[in-house]
VMD Tcl script that draws the C-alpha trace (Angstrom):
set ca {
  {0.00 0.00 0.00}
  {2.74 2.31 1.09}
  {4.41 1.35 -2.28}
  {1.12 2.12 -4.08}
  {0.65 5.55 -2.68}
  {4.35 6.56 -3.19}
  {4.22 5.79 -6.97}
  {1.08 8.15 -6.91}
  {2.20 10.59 -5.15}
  {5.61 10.67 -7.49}
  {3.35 10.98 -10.61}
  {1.41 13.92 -9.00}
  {4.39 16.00 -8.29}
  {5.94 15.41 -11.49}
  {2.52 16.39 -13.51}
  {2.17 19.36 -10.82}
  {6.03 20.48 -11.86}
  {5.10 20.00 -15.85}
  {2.14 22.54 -15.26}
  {4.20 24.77 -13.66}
  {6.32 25.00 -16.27}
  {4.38 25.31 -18.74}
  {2.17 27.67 -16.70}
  {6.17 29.73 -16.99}
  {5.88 28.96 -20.48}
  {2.90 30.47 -21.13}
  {3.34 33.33 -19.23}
  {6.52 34.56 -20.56}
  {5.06 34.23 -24.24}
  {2.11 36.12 -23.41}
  {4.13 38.74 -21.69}
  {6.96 39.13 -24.24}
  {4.20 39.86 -27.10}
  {2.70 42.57 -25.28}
  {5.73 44.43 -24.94}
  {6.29 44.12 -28.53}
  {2.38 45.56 -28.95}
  {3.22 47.90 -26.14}
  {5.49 50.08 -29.22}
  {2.37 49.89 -31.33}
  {-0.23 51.90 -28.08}
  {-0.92 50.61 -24.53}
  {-3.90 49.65 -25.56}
  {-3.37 47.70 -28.31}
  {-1.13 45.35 -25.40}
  {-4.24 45.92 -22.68}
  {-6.49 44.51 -25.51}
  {-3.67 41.28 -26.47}
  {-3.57 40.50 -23.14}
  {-7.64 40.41 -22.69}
  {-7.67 37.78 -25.46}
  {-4.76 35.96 -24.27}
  {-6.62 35.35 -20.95}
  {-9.85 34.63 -22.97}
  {-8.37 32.12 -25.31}
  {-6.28 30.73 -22.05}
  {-9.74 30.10 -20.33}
  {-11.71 28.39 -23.40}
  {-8.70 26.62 -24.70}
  {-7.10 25.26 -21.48}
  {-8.60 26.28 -18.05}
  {-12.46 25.08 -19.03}
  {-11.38 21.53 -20.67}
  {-9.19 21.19 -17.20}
  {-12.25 21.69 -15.50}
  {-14.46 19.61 -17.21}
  {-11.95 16.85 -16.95}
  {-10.98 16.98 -13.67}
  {-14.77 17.21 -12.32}
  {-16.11 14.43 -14.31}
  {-16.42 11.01 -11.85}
  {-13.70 8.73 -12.35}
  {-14.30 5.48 -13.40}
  {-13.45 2.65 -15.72}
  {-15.10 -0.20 -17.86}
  {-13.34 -3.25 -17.37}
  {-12.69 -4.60 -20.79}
  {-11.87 -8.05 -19.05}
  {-15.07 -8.50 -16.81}
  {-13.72 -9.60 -13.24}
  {-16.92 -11.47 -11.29}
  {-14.73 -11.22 -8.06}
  {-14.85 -7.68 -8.17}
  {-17.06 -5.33 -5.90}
  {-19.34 -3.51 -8.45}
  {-20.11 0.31 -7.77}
  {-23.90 0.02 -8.55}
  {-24.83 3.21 -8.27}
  {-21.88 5.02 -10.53}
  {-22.37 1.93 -12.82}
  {-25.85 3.87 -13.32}
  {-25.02 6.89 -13.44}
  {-22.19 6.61 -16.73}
  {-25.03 4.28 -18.39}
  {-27.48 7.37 -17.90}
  {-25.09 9.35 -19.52}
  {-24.46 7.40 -22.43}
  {-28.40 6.80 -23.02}
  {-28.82 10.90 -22.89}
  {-25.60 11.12 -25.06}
  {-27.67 10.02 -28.00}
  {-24.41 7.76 -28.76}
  {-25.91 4.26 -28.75}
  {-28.66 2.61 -30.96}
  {-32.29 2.15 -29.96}
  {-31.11 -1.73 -29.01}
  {-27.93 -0.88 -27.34}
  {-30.03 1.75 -25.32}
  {-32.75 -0.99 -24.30}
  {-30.82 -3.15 -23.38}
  {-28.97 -1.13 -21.18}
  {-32.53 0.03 -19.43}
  {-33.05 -3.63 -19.48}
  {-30.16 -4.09 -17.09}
  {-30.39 -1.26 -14.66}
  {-30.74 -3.32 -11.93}
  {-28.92 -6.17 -12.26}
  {-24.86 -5.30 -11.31}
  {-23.61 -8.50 -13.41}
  {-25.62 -7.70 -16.59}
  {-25.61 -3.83 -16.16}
  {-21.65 -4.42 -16.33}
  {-21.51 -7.01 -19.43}
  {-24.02 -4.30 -21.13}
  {-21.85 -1.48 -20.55}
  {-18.92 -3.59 -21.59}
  {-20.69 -4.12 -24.78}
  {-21.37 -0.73 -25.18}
  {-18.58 0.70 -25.11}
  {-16.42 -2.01 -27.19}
  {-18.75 -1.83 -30.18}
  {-20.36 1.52 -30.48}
  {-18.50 4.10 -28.09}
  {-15.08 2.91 -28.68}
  {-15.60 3.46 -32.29}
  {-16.69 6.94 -32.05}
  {-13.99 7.60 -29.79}
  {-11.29 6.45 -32.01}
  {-13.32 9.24 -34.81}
  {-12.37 12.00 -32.18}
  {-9.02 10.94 -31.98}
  {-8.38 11.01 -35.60}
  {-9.93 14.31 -36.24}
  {-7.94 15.71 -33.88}
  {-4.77 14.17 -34.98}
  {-5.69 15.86 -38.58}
  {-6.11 19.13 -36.85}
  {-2.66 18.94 -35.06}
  {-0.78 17.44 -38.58}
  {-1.85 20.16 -40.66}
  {-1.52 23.52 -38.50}
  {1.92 22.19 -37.21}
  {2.92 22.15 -41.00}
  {1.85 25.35 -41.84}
  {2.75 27.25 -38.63}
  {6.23 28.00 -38.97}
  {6.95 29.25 -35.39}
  {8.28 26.70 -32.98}
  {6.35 28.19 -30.29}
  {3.05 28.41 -32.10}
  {3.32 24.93 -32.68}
  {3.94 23.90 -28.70}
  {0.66 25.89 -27.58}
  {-1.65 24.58 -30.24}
  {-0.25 20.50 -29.49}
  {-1.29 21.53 -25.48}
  {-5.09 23.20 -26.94}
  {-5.64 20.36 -29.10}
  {-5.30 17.73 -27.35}
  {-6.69 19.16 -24.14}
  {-9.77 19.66 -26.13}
  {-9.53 15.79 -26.89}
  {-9.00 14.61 -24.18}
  {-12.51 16.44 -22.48}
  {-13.92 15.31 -25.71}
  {-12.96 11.64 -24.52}
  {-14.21 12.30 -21.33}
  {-17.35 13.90 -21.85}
  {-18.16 11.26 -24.47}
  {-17.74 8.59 -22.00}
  {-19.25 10.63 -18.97}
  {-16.30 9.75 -16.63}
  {-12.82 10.57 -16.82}
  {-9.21 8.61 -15.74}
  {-8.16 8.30 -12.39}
  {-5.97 11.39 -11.11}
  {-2.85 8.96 -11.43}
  {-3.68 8.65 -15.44}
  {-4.57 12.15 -15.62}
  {-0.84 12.93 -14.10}
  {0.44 10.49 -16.74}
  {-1.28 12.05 -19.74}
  {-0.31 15.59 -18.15}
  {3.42 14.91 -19.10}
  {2.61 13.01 -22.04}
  {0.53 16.19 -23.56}
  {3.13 18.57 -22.33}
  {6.34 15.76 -23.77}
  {4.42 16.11 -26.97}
  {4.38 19.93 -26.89}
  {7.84 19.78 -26.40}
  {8.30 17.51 -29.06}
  {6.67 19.59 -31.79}
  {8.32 22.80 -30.45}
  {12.02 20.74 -31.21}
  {10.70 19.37 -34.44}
  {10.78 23.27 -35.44}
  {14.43 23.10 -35.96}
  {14.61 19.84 -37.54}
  {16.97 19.16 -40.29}
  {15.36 16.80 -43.06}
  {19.23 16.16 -44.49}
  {19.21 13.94 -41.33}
  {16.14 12.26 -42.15}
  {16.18 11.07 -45.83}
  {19.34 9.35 -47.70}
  {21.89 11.85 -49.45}
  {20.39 10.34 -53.20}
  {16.95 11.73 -51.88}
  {18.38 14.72 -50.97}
  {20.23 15.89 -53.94}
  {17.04 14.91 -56.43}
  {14.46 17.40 -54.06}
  {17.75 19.81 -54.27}
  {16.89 20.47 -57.73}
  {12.68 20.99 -56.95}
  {12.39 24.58 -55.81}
  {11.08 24.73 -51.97}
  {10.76 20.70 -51.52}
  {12.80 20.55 -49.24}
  {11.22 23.47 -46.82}
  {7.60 21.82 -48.02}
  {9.01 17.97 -46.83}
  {10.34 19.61 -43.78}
  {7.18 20.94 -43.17}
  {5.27 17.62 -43.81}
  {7.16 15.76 -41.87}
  {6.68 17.95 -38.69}
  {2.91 17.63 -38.98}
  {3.17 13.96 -39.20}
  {5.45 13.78 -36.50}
  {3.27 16.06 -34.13}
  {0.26 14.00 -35.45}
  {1.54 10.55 -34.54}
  {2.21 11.62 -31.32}
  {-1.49 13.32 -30.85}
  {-2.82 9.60 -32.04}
  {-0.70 7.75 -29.35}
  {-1.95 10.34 -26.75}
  {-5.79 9.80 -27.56}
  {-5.32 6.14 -27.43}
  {-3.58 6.26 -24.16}
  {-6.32 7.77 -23.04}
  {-8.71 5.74 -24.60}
  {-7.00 2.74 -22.90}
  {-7.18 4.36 -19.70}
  {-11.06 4.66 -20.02}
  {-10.72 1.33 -20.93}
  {-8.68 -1.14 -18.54}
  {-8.32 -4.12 -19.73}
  {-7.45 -6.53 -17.55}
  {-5.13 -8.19 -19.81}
  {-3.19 -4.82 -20.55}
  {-2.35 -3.37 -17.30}
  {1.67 -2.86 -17.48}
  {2.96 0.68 -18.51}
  {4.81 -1.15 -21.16}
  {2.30 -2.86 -22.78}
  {0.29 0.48 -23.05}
  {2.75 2.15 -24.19}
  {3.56 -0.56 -26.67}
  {0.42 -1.28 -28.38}
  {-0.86 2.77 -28.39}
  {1.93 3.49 -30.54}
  {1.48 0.41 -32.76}
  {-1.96 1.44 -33.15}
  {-1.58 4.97 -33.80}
  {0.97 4.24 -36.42}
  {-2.01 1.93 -37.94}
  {-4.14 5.16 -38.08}
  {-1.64 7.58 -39.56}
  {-2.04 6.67 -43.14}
  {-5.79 7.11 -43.32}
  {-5.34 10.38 -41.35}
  {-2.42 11.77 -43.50}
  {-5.04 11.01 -46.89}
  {-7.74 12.84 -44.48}
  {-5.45 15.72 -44.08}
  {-4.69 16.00 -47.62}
  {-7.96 15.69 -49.12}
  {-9.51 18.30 -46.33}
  {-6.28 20.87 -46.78}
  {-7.32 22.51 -50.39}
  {-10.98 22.36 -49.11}
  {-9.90 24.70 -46.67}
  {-8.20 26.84 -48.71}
  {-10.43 27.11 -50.97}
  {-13.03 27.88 -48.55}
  {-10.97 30.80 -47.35}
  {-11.36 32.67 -50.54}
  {-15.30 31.51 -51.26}
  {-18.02 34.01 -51.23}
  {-19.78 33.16 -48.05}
  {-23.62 31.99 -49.25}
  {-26.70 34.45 -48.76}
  {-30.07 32.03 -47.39}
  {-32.39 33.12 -49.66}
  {-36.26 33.73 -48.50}
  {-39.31 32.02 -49.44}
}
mol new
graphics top color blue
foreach p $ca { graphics top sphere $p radius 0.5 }
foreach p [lrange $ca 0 end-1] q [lrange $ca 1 end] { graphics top cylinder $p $q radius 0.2 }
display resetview
C-alpha cells in the first residue's frame, strides 16, 4: 500500500512540476508579445492581453475543468466477477451514455433492461462501449490528430506549434471524457499531463529539424533540384510527426477509459498505443490532404446568402 501511494504521489508531483512550467511557459510568451504591442499603443497590449486570458480560459482552463470534475471510473474490458461492483456510478455513466444520444435504440434498451442487475448492467456497458463508443472515440481521436498534422505544418513558429499541441489535445481529451461521462483516475490524468506537455515539447524541437538527417543523401540531392521541396518535406514531416504523437496520446487515453485486464503494465500500453496509432496515420495523412485545399479554398469563397421564401 505504502508502495502504491508513493508511486502516486511521485506521478502527481511530477505532472504538478510539468504545469508549472508550462504555466512559466505560457506566461513569458504572453508577456513578451505585449511588450512588442506595447510600441504599437498601450492599448493595443491591454487589448492582447484580454484575449490571451480569454483564449487561455476556453482553450485550457475550461477543458481542465471539465476533466478533472467528471467522476472517475473505468469499464473493465476483461469482466472480473470477483470484483465489488459500484452500482450506483455503474448507473449513473449508463445514464449518460443513453442521454448522449451515442448508442442505438437496441444498445439503449438493453442497457434500461439491465439497470438493476450489477452482473448484466456491467456485461451491457462492456458491450457498449467495445462496439459503439469505442468506435466513435477512435473518430475523435483522428480528427484531432488531422487538426494537429496540418496547423503544425503550416505554422512555422516553434512556439506556435507547442501551444496549439497543449489546446488540441486538451480539447480531446474532455472530448474523450465527456463522451464517456467519466474521466481517468488522477494517477492517469498525471500520466497524460506529461505526455501532452512531452508532446508539446516535441513539436516545439521538431521546429528546428533538419530533413538532411532524415532522408538518404540520393533523396536529398534529387528534391535539391525541386524549388522549396525541401522546406515543403520539412514541413510535412513535422505535422506527421506532431500528429503521430497526438494519435498515441488519444489512445492512451482511450485505454485508460478502458482497462483491460489483460493490458495493465505501462509497457504494454505504451507498446500497443503506438502500434496502433501508427495503424491510423495513413488514413489520417489522406484525411489531411484531401480536407487541406478544401480549406483553402473555402478561405477565398463568397460566403452563401439564405435566400427567403
Amino acid at each position: 500500500m505504502k508502495k502504491k501511494d508513493s508511486t502516486k504521489l511521485f506521478w502527481y508531483l511530477v505532472a504538478i512540476g510539468f504545469a508549472l512550467l508550462f504555466i512559466l511557459i505560457l506566461v513569458s510568451s504572453v508577456l513578451d508579445v505585449g511588450e512588442r504591442l506595447r510600441n504599437i499603443h498601450a492599448y493595443v497590449e491591454y487589448a492582447f492581453y484580454g484575449i490571451a486570458i480569454i483564449l487561455v480560459y476556453v482553450l485550457i482552463l475550461r477543458p481542465i475543468h471539465i476533466i478533472f470534475f467528471s467522476p472517475s471510473f473505468s469499464v473493465e474490458t476483461t469482466i472480473e466477477h470477483e470484483k465489488k461492483i459500484n452500482m450506483p456510478l455503474y448507473r449513473r455513466v449508463a445514464k449518460r451514455l443513453i442521454d448522449g444520444g451515442m448508442l442505438p435504440e437496441e444498445e439503449v434498451a438493453q442497457l434500461k433492461l439491465a439497470m438493476n442487475n450489477s452482473a448484466l448492467l456491467q456485461e451491457r456497458l462492456q458491450h457498449a462501449f467495445t462496439f459503439h463508443v469505442k468506435k466513435k472515440m477512435n473518430l475523435v481521436i483522428k480528427k484531432h490528430a488531422k487538426t494537429v498534422m496540418v496547423s503544425t505544418a503550416i505554422s512555422q513558429n516553434g512556439r506556435l506549434d507547442f501551444f496549439t499541441v497543449v489546446a488540441v489535445n486538451l480539447k480531446m481529451i474532455k472530448e474523450l471524457v465527456v463522451m464517456c461521462g467519466f474521466r481517468p483516475s488522477f494517477k492517469n490524468l498525471a500520466k497524460l499531463t506529461i505526455n501532452v506537455f512531452t508532446t508539446a515539447l516535441i513539436a516545439e524541437g521538431l521546429e528546428n529539424l533538419d530533413i538532411n538527417e532524415v532522408l538518404p543523401t540520393s533523396t536529398i540531392n534529387s528534391l535539391g533540384e525541386i524549388p522549396f521541396a525541401k522546406p515543403m518535406l520539412s514541413s510535412i514531416t513535422q505535422g506527421i510527426s506532431n500528429g503521430l504523437l497526438t494519435l498515441r496520446i488519444g489512445i492512451v487515453t482511450r485505454k485508460y477509459l478502458f482497462s483491460d485486464a489483460n493490458e495493465i503494465t505501462k509497457e504494454q500500453i505504451r507498446r500497443t498505443a503506438l502500434l496502433e496509432a501508427a495503424k491510423m496515420v495513413p488514413g489520417v495523412i489522406a484525411d489531411a490532404f484531401v480536407s487541406f485545399p478544401k480549406r483553402i479554398t473555402n478561405l477565398f469563397k463568397k460566403p452563401e446568402t439564405e435566400t427567403e421564401n
